[in-house]
N, C-alpha and C positions, 0 to 999 in steps of 0.2 A: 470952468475950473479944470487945470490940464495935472492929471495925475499923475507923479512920480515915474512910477512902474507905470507900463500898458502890456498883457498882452494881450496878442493879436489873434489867437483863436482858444476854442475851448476844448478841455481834456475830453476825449468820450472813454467811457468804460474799456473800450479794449484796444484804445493807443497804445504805441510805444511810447514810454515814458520820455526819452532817449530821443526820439523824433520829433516830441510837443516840445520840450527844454530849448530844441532847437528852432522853435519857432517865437521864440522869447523877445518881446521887444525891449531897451529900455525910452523911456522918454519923460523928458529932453535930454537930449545925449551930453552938453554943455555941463548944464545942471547936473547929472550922475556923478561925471568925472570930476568935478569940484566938489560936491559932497563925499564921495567914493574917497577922494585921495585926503578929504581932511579928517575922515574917518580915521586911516589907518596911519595917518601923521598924528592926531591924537593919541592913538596906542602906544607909540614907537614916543611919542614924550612923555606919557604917563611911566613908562618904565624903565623910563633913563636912569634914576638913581638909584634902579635895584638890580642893575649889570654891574655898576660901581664897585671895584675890588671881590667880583666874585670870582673872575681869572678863566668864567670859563668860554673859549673863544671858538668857532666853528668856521669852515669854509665858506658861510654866507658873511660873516665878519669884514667889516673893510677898520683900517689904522683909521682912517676919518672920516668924518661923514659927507657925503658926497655933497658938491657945491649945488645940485641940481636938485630944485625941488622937488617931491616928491608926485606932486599936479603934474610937472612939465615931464617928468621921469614917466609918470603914466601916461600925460597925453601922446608921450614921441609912441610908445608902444599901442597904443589906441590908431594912430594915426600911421604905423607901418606894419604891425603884426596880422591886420584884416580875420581877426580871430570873433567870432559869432558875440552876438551882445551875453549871453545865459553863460559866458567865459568866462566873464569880471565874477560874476555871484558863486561859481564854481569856482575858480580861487582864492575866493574869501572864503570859503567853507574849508578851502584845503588847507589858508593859512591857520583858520583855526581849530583845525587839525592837529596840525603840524607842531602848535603851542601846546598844546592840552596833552599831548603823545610824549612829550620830552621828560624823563625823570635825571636826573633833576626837571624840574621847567626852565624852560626857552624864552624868554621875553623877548617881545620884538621890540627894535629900538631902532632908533637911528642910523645905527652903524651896518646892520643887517636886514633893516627893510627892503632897498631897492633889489636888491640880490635876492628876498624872496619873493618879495611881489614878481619878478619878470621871470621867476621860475617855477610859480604856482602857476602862472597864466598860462607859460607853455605847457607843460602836465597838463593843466585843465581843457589846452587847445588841442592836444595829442588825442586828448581821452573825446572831448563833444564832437571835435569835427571832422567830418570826412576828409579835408583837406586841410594840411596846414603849414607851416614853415619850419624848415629845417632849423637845428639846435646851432649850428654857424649863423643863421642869419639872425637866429635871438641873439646870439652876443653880440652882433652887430652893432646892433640895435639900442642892445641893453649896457653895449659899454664893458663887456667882459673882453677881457685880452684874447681870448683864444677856445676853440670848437671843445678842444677836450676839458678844459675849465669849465665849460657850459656842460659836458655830460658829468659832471664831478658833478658839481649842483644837482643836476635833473638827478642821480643817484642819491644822491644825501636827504632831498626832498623825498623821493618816494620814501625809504626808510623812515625820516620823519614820519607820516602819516600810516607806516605801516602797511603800504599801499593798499589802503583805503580809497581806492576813485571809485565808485557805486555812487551815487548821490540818487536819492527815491526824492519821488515829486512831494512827500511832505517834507523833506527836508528843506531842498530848493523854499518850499514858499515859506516856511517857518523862518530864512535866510532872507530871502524878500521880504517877510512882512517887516521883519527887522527893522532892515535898511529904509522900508517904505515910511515908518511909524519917526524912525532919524531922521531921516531928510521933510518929510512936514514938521518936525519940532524946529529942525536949525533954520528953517526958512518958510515962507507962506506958499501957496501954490501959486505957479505961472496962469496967467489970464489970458497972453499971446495963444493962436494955434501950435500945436505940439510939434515939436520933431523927433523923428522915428530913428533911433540909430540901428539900421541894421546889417545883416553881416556885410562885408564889403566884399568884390569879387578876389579871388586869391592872384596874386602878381607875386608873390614870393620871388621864384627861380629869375622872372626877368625883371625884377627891378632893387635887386640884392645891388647891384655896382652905382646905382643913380643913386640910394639909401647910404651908400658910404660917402659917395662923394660928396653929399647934399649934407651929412651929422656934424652934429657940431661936437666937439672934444668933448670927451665923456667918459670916466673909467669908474667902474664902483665896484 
């Protein structure tokens, strides 16, 4: 029986919190990111009718909603961001942050998911790891027109949450058991051997030009 979550070592009394987060596996990485992105495409339709004529619009707002799934919108980012697996769980903490911070409230929807999902990831990728890609290559990536567009976001996000980036290890797992307790409700457990999705080496700087020329049209 292959467990949702794994991780791969244990906290002793006097880790760094900060250093174990980063030793985080998830697995199967397949399975996450199709649980992960129907999670917060669930959100994002539960709260479509209560944006309806409320008028109030923000920098993460797009006129429509983008043609791109939200699965395929995270996988492209999965698949060129190379940002540490405990990144995904630490953006989800920050999205719901960022909701619960808002007075009025914020609802995430459709219109506004993809824009914060890929700028909770990069904050959360700023904040875990030692290495990571520059706020140009997220827009890239992420389908935003332009570097200073991308620091307008990453500003608005922090404000959201108050710049609350701390995340303590009961948090993290109260966040995972979460997601762990979701994802065996939506589906049964894998029986195949597991795969390990872990962090990928950083290629940022030299494979920014091969990640453009290779994207397929994408604006959100």
């Amino acid at each position: 029986m292959t467990k949702p979550f794994c991780l791969q070592s244990s906290l002793e009394s006097n880790s760094n919190p900060m250093a174990f987060l980063g030793n985080f596996r998830v697995d199967p990485k397949d399975k996450f990111i199709r649980f992960f992105s129907s999670q917060l495409q669930r959100v994002a339709e539960s709260n479509y009718w209560t944006t309806i004529g409320t008028g109030r619009i923000s920098a993460f707002d797009v006129i429509t909603s983008p043609t791109m799934s939200i699965q395929n919108y995270l996988e492209r980012i999965v698949r060129n961001a190379s940002c540490s697996p405990a990144c995904f769980v630490v953006a989800y903490i920050y999205l719901d942050r960022f909701s619960k911070h808002q007075r009025p409230p914020f609802p995430i929807n459709s219109f506004n998911l993809h824009r914060l999902l890929l700028t909770s990831i990069l904050v959360a990728a700023k904040f875990m790891d030692g290495i990571h890609c520059s706020n140009g290559y997220y827009a890239r990536i992420g389908g935003i027109n332009s570097t200073k567009f991308m620091n307008v976001l990453e500003q608005h996000f922090l404000f959201g949450i108050n710049f609350r980036l701390n995340i303590t290890i009961n948090d993290f797992y109260s966040y995972v058991g979460l997601l762990h307790r979701e994802m065996l409700i939506e589906s049964p457990p894998l029986t195949h051997a597991p795969m390990v999705l872990q962090a990928r080496k950083h290629k940022c700087s030299c494979s920014e030009d091969k990640s453009a020329q290779k994207k397929q049209k994408l604006t959100v």
